[in-house]
LOGURO-687079 format. One record per residue (C-alpha): residue in three letters; x, y, z; chain. Coordinates in steps of 0.001 Angstrom, whole numbers, plus 524288, in hexadecimal, padded with zeros to 5 digits. Each point is the difference from the previous one (the first is absolute). Layout:
<gulums>
     r       X       Y       Z   c
   ALA       X       Y       Z   A
...
</gulums>
This chain:
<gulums>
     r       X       Y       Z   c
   UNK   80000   80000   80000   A
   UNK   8056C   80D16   7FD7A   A
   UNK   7FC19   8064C   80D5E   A
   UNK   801D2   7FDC1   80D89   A
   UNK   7F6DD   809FC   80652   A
   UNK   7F2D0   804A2   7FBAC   A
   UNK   7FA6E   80DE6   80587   A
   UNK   7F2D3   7FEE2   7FED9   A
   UNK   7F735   80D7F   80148   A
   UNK   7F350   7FE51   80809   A
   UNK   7F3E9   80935   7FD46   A
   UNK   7FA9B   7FF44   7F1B9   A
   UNK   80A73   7F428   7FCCA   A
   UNK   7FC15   7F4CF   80883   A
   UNK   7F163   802AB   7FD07   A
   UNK   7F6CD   80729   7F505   A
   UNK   80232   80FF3   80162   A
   UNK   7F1D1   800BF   7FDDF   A
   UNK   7FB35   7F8D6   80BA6   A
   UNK   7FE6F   80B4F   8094A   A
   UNK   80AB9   8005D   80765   A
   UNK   80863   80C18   7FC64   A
   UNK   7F49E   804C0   7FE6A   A
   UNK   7FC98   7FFE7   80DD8   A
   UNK   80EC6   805B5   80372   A
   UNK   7FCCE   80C44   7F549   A
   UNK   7F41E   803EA   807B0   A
   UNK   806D6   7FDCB   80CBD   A
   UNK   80CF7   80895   7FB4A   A
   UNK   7F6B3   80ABC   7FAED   A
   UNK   7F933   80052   80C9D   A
   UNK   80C2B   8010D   80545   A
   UNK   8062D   80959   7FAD2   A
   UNK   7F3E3   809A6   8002B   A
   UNK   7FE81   7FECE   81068   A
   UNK   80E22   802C1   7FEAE   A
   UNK   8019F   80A49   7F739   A
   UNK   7F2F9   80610   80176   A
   UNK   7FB27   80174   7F2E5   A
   UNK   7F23D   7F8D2   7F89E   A
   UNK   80107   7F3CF   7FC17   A
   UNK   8034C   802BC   7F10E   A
   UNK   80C19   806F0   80411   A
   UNK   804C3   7F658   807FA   A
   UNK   7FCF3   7F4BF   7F5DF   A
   UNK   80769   8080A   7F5DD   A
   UNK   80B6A   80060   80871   A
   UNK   7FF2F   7F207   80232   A
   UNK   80187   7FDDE   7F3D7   A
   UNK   808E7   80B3E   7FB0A   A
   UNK   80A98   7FA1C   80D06   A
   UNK   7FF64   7F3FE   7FB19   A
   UNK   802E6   802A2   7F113   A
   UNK   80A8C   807CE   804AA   A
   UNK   8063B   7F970   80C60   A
   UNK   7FBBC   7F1CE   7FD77   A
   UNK   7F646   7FFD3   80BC8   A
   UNK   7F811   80BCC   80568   A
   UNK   806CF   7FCF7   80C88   A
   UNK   80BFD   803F1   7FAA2   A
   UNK   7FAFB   80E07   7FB1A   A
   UNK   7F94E   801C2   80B65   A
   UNK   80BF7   7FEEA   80885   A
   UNK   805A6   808BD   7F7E5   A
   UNK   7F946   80B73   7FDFC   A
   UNK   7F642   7FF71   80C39   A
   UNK   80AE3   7FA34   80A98   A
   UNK   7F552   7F44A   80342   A
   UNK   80298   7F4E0   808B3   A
   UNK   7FFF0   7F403   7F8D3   A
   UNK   7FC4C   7F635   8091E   A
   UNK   7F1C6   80469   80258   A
   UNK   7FE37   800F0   7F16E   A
   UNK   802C6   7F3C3   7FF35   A
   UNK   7F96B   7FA5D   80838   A
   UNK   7F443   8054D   7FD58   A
   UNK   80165   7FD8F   7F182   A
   UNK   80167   7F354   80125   A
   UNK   7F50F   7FE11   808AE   A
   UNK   7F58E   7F844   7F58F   A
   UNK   7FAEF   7F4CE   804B7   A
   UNK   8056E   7F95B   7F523   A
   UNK   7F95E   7F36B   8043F   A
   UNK   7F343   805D2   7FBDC   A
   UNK   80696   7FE72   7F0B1   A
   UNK   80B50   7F5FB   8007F   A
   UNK   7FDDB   7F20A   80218   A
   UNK   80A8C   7F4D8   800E5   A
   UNK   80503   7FF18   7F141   A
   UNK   80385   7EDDB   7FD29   A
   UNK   80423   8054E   7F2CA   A
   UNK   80926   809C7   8036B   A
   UNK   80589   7F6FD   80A67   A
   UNK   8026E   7F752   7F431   A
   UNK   80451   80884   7F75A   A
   UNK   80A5F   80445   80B88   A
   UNK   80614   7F38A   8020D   A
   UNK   80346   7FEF9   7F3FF   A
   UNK   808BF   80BC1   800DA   A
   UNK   80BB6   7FAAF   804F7   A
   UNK   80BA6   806F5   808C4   A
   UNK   7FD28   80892   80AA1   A
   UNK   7F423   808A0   7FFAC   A
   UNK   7FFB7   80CD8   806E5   A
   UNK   7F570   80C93   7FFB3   A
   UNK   803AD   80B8A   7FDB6   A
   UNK   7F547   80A27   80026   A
   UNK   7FD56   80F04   80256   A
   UNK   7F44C   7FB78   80AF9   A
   UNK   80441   7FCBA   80D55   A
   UNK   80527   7F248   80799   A
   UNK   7F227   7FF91   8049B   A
   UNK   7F8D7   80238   7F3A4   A
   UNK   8082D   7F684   7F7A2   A
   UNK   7FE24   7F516   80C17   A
   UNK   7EFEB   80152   8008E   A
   UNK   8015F   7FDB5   7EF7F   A
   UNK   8072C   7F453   801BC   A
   UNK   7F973   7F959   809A3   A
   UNK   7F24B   803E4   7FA8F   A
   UNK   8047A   7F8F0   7F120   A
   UNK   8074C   7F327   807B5   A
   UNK   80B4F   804B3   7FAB5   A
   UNK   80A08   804F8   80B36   A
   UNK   809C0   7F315   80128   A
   UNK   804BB   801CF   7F1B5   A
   UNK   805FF   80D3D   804EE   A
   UNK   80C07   7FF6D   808A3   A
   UNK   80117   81043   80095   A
   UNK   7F83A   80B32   7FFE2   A
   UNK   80562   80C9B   7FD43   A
   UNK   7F64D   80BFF   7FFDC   A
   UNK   802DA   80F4E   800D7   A
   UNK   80757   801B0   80AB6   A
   UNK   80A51   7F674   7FABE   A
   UNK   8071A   80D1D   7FAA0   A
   UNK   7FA31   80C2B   80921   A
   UNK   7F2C0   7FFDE   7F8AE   A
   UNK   80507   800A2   7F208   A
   UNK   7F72D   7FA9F   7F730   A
   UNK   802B3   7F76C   7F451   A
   UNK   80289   8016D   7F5D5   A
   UNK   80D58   803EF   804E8   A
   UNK   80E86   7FB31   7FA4B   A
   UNK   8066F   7FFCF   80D94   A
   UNK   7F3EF   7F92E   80873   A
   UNK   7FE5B   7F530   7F466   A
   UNK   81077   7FD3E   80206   A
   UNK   800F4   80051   80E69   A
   UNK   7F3FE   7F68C   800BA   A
   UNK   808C3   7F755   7F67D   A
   UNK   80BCD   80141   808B7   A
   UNK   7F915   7FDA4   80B97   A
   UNK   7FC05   7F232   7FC25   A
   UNK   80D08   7FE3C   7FBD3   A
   UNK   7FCCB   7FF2C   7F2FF   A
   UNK   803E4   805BA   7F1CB   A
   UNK   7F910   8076A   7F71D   A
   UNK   80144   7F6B8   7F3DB   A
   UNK   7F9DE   7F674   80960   A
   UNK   7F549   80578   8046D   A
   UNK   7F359   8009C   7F931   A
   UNK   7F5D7   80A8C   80182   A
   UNK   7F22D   7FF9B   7FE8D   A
   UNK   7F64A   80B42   800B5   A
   UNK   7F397   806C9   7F9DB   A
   UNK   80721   80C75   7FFD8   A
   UNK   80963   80121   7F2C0   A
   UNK   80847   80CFC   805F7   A
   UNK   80449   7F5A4   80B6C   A
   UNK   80403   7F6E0   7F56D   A
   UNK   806AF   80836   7F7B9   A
   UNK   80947   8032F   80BEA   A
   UNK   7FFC9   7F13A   804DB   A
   UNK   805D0   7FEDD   7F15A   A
   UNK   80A67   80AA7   8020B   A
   UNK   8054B   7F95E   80AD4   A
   UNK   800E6   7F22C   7F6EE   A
   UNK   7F4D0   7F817   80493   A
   UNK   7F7C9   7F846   7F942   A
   UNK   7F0FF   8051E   80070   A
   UNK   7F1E6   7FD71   7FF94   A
   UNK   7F53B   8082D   7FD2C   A
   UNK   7F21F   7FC83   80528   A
   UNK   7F585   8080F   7F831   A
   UNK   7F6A2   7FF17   7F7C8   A
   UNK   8055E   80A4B   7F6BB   A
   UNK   8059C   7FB65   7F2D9   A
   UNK   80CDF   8077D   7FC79   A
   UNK   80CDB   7FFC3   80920   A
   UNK   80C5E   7F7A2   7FD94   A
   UNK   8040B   7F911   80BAA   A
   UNK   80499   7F221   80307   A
   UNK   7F205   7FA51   8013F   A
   UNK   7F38E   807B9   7FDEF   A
   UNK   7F643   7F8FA   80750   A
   UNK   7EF52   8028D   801BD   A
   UNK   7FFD3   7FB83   80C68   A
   UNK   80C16   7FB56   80A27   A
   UNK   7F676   7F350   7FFD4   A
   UNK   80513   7FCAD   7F349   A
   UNK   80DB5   7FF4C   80461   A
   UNK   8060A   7F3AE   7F687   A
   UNK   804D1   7F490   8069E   A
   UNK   80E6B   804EC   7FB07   A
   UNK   80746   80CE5   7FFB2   A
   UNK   80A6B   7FFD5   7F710   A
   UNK   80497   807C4   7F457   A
   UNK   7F9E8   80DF1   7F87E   A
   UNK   7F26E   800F8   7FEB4   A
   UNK   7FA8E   80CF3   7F8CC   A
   UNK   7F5C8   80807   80605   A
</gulums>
């Protein structure tokens, strides 16, 4: 196999981005960041989403320019009930297992977030790490250095290490650094390692170039 370690993103890549889920964490954020700021609601979603075009999270911008905590944010965001939408996945536990190497998460959500997801899809003992945004002070991916100190870390190299997300600006720097990548989405278009629908449809083997 041409990898050793897999980092595996967690919202919108280990289930459907339609199924409600960020969409729950939007409202939250914009709620958020309206109590905080004190401005309407439309304000605060279009900072939402102007932070996180800009920063890679709204966190991030929000920190920034407006000196917030993070921790409360986060918290907060993250707060979803996400049992109400997510139920344990057999096919992505499959699908998993056939990914071989060490598995590891590495999302812009929190510890706690990413361990409620895993245990709600049956899927948390394929995962021997979990590295969230604190790993590098709150810096959000997609970032060059957070992607290669994650790498170093598990004591790993880049050409080993495959990458697999729904996001393609995390790829393309996953790709900088020399590892092999995976793009979840439903989107045609791209040119990556393996250009999957769905990280259910993982093949049984990954080896060699695939175009997007």
């Amino acid at each position: 196999m041409p990898f050793e370690l897999a980092v595996i993103d967690l919202d919108n890549t280990l289930y459907a981005a339609d199924n409600g889920v960020f969409a729950r964490m939007d409202k939250r954020m914009t709620a958020f960041v309206a109590k905080e700021l004190e401005v309407e609601p439309e304000e605060a979603d279009r900072l939402r989403v102007k932070y996180w075009k800009e920063y890679g999270t709204t966190l991030r911008g929000m920190m920034l320019h407006h000196g917030m905590e993070a921790e409360a944010f986060l918290h907060d965001v993250h707060d979803i009930d996400a049992h109400e939408i997510l139920k344990p996945d057999p096919a992505l536990d499959a699908a998993l297992a056939r990914l071989p190497g060490r598995k590891v998460i590495h999302t812009n959500g929190i510890l706690e977030h990413a361990e409620r997801i895993l245990d709600i899809l049956g899927v948390a003992h394929h995962f021997a790490a979990i590295y969230d945004i604190r790993f590098n002070h709150y810096i959000p991916k997609p970032d060059r250095e957070t992607l290669a100190m994650l790498i170093r870390a598990e004591g790993c190299r880049p050409e080993r290490t495959l990458v697999v997300d729904d996001m393609e600006d995390n790829l393309k720097i996953a790709r900088e650094l020399g590892c092999k990548t995976v793009w979840i989405t439903q989107d045609t278009g791209g040119y990556w390692d393996y250009h999957l629908p769905s990280i259910h449809t993982l093949p049984d083997r990954l080896s060699g170039h695939r175009p997007g």
